[in-house]
N, C-alpha and C positions, 0 to 999 in steps of 0.2 A: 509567840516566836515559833516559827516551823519544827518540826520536829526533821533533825537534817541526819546523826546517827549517833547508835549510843550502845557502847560497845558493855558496858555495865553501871552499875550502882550499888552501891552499899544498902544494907538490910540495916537496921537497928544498931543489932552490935557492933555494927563495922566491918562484918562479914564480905568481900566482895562476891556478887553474885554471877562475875563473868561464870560460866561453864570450867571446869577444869578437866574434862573429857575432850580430847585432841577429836573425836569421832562424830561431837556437838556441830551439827551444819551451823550456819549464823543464817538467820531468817532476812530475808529483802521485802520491803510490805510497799505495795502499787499499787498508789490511789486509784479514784477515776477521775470520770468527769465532773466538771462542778463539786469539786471536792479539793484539799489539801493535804500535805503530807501529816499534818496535824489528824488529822480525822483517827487515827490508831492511837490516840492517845491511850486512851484505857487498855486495848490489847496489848502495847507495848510493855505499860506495866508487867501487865500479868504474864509475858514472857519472861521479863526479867529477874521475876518471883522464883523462875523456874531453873536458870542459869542460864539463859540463850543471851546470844549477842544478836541484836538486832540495828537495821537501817531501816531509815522510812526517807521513801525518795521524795524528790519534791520533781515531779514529771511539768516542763511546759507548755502540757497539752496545744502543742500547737500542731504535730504532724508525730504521725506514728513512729516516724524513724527517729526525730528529735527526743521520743518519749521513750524508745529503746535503746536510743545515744545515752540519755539520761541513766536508766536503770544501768548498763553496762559499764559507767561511772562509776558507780556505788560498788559492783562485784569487787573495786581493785580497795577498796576498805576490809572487805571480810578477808580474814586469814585462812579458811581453808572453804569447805564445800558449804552450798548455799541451798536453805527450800525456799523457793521463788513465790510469792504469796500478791493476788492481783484484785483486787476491787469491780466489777463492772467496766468499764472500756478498759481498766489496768488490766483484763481477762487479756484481750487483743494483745494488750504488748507484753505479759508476760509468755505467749503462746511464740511470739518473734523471738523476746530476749530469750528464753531461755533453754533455746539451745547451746546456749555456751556448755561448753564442757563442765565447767564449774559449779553445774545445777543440776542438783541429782532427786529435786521432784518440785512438784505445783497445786499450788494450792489455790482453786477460786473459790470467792467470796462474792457470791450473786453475780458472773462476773460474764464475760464473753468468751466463746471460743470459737474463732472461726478455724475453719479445714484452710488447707496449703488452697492458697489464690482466691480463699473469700476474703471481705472485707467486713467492718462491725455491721453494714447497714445488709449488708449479704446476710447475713445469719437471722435478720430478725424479717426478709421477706417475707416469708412464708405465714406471718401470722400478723394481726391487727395492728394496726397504727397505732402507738401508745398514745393516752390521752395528753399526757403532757407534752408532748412535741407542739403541741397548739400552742403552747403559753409561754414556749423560749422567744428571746428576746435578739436579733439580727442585728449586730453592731454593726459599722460600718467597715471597720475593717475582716468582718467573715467571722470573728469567735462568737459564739451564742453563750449568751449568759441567763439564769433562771431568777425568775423574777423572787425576791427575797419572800415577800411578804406569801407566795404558790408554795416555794422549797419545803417546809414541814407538810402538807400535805401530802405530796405526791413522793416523796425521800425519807419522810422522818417521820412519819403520823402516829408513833409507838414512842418515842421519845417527846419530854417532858418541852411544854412549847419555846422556854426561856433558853434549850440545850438546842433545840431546832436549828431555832433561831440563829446562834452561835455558825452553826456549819453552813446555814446558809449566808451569813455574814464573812465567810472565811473561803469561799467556792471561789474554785478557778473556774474562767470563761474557758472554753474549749474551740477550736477553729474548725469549722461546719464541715470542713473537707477530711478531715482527722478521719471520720466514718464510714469515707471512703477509702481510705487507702486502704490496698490488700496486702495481708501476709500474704511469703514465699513459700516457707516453712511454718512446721506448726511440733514446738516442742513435747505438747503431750501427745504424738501419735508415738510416741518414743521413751518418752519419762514417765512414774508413776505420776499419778494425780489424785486430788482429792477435790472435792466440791460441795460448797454450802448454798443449798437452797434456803433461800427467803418465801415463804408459803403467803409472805401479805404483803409482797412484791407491787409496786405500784409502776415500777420503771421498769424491768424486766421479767415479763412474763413467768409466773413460775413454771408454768406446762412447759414453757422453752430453756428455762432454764435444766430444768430434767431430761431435756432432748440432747443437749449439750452432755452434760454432765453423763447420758447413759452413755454417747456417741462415743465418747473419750476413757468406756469403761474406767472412769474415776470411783472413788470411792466415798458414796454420797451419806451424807449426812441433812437432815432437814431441821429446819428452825424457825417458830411462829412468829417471822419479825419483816417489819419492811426492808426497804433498799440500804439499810443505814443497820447492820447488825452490830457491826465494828463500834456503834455507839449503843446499840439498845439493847444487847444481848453479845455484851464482850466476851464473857465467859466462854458459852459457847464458839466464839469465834476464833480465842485461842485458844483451847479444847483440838479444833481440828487441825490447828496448826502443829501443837504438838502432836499430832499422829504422825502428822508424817513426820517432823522431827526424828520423833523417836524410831520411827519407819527407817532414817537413812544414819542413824548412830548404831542399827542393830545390826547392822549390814557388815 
């Protein structure tokens, strides 16, 4: 079942873990491509370990705006200020949503950031054609879907093959035009930011991803894992998340 939002859970004792800090932002987590709202599974835990209230959007990867209709959905669940947290193409549309007022920083995760009037396929000109753009699959109505049995090597090669497996059996097709559309705006020329390089990146360059991440004076953090950290090195993934958390409760 998708993970849609989950504002708390109880511990053992029956303790509720919502936050009782009015200054606690509530986290919004933004898949990417070929992936599902599911995918945060583990991080969301360990957020809620911590007392955060979190959402995990389910984005219809079908067009940037649809995907930022979507996120800006979810903002009207959290009760107060929000850290905007985005996955790889969720880079893109948390860079559009989150300019809402209501977002007071961002956090990518291997993710994209284009400048005010790039687009995702804009930011990754400048550097080699990824190998796996070879081995998507052009449906007939425009979404490109990743062929299951390719998805662990090139997305998950660090995780166990049977959990691979799982995400690639769970991935949303994405619509080929999605890549083109350009942001207006671009929320981290404006908000703090933070950013998790992937160092054994198979989908998103890591040298690029460092270009981004210096661009947007973010505040970077590195981690030995592929495109899938959110499943193979959760820990660190909500690690950074709570930085900036706690970045915007100390405020």
């Amino acid at each position: 079942m998708p993970l849609l939002s989950a504002f708390w859970m109880s511990s053992g004792n029956g303790r509720s873990l919502r936050s009782n800090d009015p200054r606690c932002p509530a986290v919004v987590l933004v898949h990417g491509a070929w992936s599902d709202g599911s995918c945060w599974s583990d991080v969301i835990s360990r957020l809620h370990a911590r007392g955060v209230s979190v959402v995990s959007v389910q984005n219809p990867l079908s067009s940037l705006r649809d995907d930022v209709a979507a996120v800006k959905r979810a903002f009207a669940s959290c009760p107060g200020s929000i850290v905007l947290v985005g996955h790889s193409w969720g880079g893109t549309v948390i860079s559009a949503a989150g300019v809402d007022e209501i977002v007071q920083a961002l956090v990518f995760i291997s993710a994209f950031a284009p400048e005010p009037g790039d687009s995702t396929n804009d930011v990754q000109s400048g550097f080699p054609q990824p190998e796996y753009l070879k081995v998507l699959r052009l449906e007939q109505d425009g979404y490109l879907t990743f062929p299951q049995e390719l998805f662990p090597h090139y997305c998950a090669q660090d995780l166990p093959s049977i959990n691979a497996r799982v995400l690639a059996a769970v991935q949303g097709p994405i619509h080929g035009d999605a890549f083109n559309d350009r942001i207006t705006v671009a929320a981290w020329t404006e908000k703090p930011s933070w950013y998790l390089i992937t160092e054994k990146d198979r989908v998103i360059d890591p040298t690029l991803q460092q270009e981004m991440a210096h661009r947007m004076h973010a505040s970077i953090r590195k981690v030995s894992a592929s495109h899938s950290p959110f499943a193979s090195r959760p820990k660190e993934t909500a690690n950074i998340i709570m930085e900036a958390v706690n970045n915007v409760r100390s405020r």
